[in-house]
N, C-alpha and C positions, 0 to 999 in steps of 0.2 A: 456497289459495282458488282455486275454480276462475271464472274470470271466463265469462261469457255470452258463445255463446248455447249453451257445458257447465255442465254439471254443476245441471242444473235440475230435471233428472228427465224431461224432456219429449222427445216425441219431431221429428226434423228433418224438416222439410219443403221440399221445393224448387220455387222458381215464378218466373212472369215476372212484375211489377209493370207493364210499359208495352208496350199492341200494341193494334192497332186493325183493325177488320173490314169490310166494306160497309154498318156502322151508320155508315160516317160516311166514309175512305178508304182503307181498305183493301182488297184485292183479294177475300179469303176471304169467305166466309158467319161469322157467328159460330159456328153449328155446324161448319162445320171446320177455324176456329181454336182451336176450344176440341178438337175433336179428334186436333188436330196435334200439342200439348202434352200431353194424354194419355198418347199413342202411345210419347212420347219420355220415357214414362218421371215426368214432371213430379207433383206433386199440387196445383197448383192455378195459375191462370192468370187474365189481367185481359181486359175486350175497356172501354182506356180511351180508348174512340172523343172525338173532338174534340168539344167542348159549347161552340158557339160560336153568333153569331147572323148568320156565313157559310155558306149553303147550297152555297154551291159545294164546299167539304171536310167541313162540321160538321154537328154532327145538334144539335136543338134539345134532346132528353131523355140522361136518364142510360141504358145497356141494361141490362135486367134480364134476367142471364142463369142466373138458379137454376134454371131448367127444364132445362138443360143439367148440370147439377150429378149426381154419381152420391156413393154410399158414400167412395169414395176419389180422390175429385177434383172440387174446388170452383172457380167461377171469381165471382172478388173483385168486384163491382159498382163500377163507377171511371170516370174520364172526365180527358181533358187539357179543362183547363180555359182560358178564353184573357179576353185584355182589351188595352185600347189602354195605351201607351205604353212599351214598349219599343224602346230607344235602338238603331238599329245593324239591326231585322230589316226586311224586304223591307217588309211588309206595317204594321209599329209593331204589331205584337201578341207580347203576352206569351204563354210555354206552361208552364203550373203545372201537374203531374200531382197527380190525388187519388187516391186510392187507400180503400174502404170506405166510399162514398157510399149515401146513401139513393136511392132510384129517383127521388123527388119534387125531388131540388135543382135548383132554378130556374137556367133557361138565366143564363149571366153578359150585362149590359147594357152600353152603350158606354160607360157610364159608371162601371161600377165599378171602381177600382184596382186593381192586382197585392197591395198588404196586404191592401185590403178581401177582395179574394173568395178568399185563405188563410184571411183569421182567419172569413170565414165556412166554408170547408169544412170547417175544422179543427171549429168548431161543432158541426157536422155529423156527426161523430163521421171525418173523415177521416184517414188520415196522408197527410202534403203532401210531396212533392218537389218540387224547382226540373231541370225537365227540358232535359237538353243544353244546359249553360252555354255549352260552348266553340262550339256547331254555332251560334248567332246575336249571338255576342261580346258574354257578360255580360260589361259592367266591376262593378269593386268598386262605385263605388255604386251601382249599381243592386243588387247583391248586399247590400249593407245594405237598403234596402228592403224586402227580400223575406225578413230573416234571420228573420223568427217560422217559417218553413218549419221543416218534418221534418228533412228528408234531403236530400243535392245528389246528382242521377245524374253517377256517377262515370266510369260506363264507358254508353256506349248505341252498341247493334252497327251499329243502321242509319246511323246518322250515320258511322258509322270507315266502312261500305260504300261510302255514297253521296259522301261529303267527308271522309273523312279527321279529321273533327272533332267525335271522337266522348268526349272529356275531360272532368272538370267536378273532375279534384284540383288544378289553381289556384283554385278557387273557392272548394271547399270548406278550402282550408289557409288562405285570406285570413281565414272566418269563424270556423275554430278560431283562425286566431292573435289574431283582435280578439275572442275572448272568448265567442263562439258556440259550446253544444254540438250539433254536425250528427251525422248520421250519415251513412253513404255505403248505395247501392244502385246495384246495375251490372243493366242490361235490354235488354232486345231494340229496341226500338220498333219491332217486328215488324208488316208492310205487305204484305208477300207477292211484292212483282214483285221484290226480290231476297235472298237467300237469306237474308233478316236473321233468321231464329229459332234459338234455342238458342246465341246466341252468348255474352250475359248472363245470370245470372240471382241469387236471393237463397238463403238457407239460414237460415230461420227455425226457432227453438223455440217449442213452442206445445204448451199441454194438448190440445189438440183441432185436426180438420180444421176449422175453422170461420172465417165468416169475422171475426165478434165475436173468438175467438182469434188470430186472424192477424194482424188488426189490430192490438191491444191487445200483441203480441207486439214487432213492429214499434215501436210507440212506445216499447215496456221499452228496445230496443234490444239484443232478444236474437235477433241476427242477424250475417250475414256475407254479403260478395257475390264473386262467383265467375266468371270466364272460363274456370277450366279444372279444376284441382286443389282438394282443399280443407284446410282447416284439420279435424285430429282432434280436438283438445283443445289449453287455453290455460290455463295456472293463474299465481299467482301467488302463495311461497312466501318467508319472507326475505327478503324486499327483490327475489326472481328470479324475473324473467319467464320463463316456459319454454313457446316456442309447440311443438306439433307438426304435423305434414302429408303429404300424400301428396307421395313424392318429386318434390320442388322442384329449382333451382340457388343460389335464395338467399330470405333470410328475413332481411327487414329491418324496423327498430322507424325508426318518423319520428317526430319530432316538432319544437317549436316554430322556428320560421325556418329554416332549414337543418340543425336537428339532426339525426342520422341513423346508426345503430348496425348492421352488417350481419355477416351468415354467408355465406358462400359456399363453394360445394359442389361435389358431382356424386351426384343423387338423395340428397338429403339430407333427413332427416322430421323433425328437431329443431335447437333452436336457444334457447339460453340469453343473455338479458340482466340485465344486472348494475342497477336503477332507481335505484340510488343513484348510480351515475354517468351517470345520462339528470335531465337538470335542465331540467324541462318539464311544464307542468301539465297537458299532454292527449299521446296517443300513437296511433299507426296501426300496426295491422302488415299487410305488403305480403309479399308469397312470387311470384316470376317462377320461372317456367319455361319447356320449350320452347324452348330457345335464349335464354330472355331476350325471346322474343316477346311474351308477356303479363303480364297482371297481376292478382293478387285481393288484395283488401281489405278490413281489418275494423276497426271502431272502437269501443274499449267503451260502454258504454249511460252514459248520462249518471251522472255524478256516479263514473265510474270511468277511473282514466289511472294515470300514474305522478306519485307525489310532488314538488312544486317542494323542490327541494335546489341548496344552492351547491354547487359542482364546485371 
């Protein structure tokens, strides 16, 4: 059985989820954000400018950027989304990315919560991230809160650039361990004064360029996120995990508390695990390369991991 986001039929698409233009603080025009990602090869991209009711960084509306869209490259209609009371940030505002927003979603007010204005994007037909945990010190409960979210960004480029604090797999391993299915997505939050694009990004399947597909993709959880290399195919046969890849140094299975099962190599494209001896109701598999510099990560779609078994 091949797990997601193989063996579906569908063809793979690659994009940034999180980056922002002169709609709101970004450096770019939307037209040459959206061109830049293009260029580089991408097929489709977000301009998820700041929706806030701070004129000094945010912009009041969602951008509608379909006019910019061609045959073979769409950009996703999205916005970070913001509200008061988060613990620990400069300013006490929360950053919720949404991702597949209607043009019409009403500016967030001072008074709406971090649950509230999830379950309403979600509403909305959005998929929710909890964007850069570690860059304004989510604790765990505040991560409770917030757990009806999509996905935690795992990896975001501009925050490693700007602070070094660009993380979100403590977060997201706290909400798999208490019983939360998350997904991970890794992004640019591309801003343009420094080199932050192309550092992150996602590997979606999807019947279509679209962005009703893309979306609806995303929430299957027929996805992977990527820094550098990626995952070819992932099955699962007798009991054995058998990830492949573009040559790696290791390919490792994580899962619950510190459990953790690894291969190690030199350009290594496979890697077999045994699930009856992984005793864990949920699993990640992670591939570093590059000296061990980076990291890519994928986490199967809900209601798939490896079997709870005693050991």
């Amino acid at each position: 059985m091949k797990l997601p986001p193989f063996g579906l039929g569908h063809s793979l698409y690659r994009g940034n989820l999180h980056g922002h233009s002169t709609h709101s603080d970004g450096s770019l025009s939307p037209q040459a954000v959206v061109k830049t990602y293009a260029d580089l090869g991408y097929d489709f991209t977000c301009l998820s400018d700041h929706l806030w009711i701070d004129n000094n960084y945010a912009a009041r509306s969602v951008y509608d950027g379909r006019a910019l869209d061609r045959k073979d490259f769409i950009t996703l209609r999205s916005a970070e989304l913001h509200c008061y009371g988060k613990k620990y940030a400069q300013d006490g505002v929360w950053h919720i990315l949404a991702n597949g927003l209607p043009t019409d979603f009403a500016c967030p007010d001072a008074k709406e919560s971090a649950a509230d204005l999830i379950a309403r994007a979600q509403a909305a037909g959005a998929y929710v991230s909890l964007a850069h945990p570690e860059w304004y010190t989510m604790t765990t409960d505040e991560a409770l809160l917030v757990s009806a979210a999509d996905a935690v960004e795992i990896y975001n480029h501009s925050c490693v650039l700007s602070s070094a604090r660009g993380s979100g797999i403590a977060i997201a391993d706290f909400l798999l361990n208490e019983g939360y299915r998350i997904s991970f997505t890794a992004t640019d939050d591309s801003h343009f004064y420094l080199p932050d694009f192309a550092g992150g990004w996602v590997i979606v399947a999807a019947p279509a360029l679209s962005q009703n597909a893309i979306i609806a993709a995303f929430k299957a959880g027929h996805h992977y996120s990527s820094t550098g290399a990626d995952f070819t195919d992932i099955s699962i046969e007798d009991g054995i995990l058998t990830v492949h890849t573009t040559p790696v140094q290791s390919i490792i299975l994580s899962g619950e508390g510190h459990l953790a099962s690894v291969c190690h190599g030199s350009n290594i494209t496979v890697a077999k695990f045994n699930l009856s001896e992984f005793a864990s109701k949920w699993f990640r598999i992670i591939f570093l390369y590059s000296d061990f510099e980076e990291i890519s990560l994928n986490f199967p779609p809900k209601g798939v991991g490896s079997p709870a078994v005693k050991v």
